[in-house]
C-alpha positions in Angstrom: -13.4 -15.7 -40.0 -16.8 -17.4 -41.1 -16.6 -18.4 -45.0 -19.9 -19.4 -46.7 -19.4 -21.4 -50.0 -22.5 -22.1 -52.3 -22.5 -24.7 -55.1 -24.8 -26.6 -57.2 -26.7 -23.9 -59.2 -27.0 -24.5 -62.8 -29.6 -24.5 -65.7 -32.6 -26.7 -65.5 -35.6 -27.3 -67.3 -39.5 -26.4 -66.0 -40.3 -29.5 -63.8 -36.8 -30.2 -62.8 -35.2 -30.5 -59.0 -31.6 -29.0 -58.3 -29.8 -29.3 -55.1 -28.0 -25.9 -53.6 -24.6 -26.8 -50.7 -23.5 -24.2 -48.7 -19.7 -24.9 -46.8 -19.5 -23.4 -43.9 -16.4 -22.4 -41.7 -15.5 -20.4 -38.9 -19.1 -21.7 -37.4 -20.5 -24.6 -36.4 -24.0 -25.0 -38.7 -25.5 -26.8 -35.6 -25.4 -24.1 -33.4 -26.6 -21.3 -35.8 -29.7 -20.7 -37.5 -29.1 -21.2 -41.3 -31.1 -19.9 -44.3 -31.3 -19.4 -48.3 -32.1 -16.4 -49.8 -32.7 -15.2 -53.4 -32.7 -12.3 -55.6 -34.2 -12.3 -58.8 -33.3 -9.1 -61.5 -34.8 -5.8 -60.6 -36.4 -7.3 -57.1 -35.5 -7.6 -53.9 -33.6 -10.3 -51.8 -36.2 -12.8 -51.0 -36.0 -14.9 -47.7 -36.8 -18.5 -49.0 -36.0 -20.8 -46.4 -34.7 -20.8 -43.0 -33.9 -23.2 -40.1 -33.6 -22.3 -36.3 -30.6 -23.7 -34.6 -33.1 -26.4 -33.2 -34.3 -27.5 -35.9 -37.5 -25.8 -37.1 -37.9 -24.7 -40.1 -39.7 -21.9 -42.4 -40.3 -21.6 -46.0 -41.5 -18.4 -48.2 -45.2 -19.3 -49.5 -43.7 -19.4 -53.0 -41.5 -22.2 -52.5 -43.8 -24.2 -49.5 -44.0 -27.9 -50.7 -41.1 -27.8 -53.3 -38.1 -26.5 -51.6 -36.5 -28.3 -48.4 -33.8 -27.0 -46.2 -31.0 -29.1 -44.6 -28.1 -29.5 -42.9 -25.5 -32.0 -41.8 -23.8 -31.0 -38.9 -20.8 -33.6 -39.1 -19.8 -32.1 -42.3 -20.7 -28.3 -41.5 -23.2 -28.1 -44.9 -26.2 -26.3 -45.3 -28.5 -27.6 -48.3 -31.2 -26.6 -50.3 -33.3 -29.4 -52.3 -35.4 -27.5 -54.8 -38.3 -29.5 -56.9 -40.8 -28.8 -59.4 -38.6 -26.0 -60.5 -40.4 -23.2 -62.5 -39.0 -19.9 -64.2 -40.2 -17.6 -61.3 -37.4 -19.8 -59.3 -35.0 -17.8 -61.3 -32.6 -16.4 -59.2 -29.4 -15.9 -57.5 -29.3 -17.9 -54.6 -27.2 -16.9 -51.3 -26.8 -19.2 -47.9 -26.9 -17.2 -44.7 -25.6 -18.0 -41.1 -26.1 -16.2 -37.7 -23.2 -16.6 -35.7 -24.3 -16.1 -32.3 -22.2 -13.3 -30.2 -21.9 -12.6 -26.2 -24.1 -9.9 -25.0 -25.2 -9.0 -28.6 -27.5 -10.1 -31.4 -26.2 -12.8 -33.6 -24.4 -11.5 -36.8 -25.1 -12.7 -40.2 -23.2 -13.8 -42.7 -23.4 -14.5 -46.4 -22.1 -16.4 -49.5 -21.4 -14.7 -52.5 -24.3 -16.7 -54.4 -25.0 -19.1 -56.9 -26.9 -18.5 -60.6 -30.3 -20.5 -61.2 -32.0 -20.5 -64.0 -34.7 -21.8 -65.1 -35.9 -22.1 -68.7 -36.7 -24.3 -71.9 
């Protein structure tokens, strides 16, 4: 039922800024907490940023001052503005949402991921 649809990953130089979307469907993006995550070759997945259904948000040390994370509720996006991009930003990079559930813990799902890479 929920559908979570990255875009925007690409190649970019040292330095550069790239903007990651996330469509969502089958949940509304304002009543979930969102995130982006990434996962680099031979490591783990890495939380990078997150936002509470409220509003507050949370960013990985790593990524504190470059990376912003967003959403627009009207159009049911979830956005990822990174800047000052450098080749340890490598990564595939996946949107998350917690739907939230009667009696239980929210569940999470996730995109399938878009490539960014970083290089000269």
């Amino acid at each position: 039922q929920v559908q979570l649809v990255e875009s925007g990953g690409d190649l970019v130089q040292p330095g550069g800024s790239l903007r990651l979307s996330c469509a969502a469907s089958g949940s509304a993006v304002g009543y979930s907490a969102v995130a982006w995550h990434r996962q680099a070759p031979g490591k783990a997945r890495q939380l990078v940023a997150s936002m509470t259904s409220g509003g507050a948000t949370g960013y990985a040390d790593s990524v504190e001052g470059r990376f912003t994370i967003s959403r627009d509720n009207a159009k049911n996006m979830i956005y990822l503005q990174m800047n000052s991009l450098n080749s340890e930003d490598t990564a595939v990079y996946y949107c998350s949402l917690d739907r939230p559930r009667l009696g239980r813990n929210p569940q999470r799902y996730w995109g399938q991921g878009t490539q960014v890479t970083v290089s000269s």
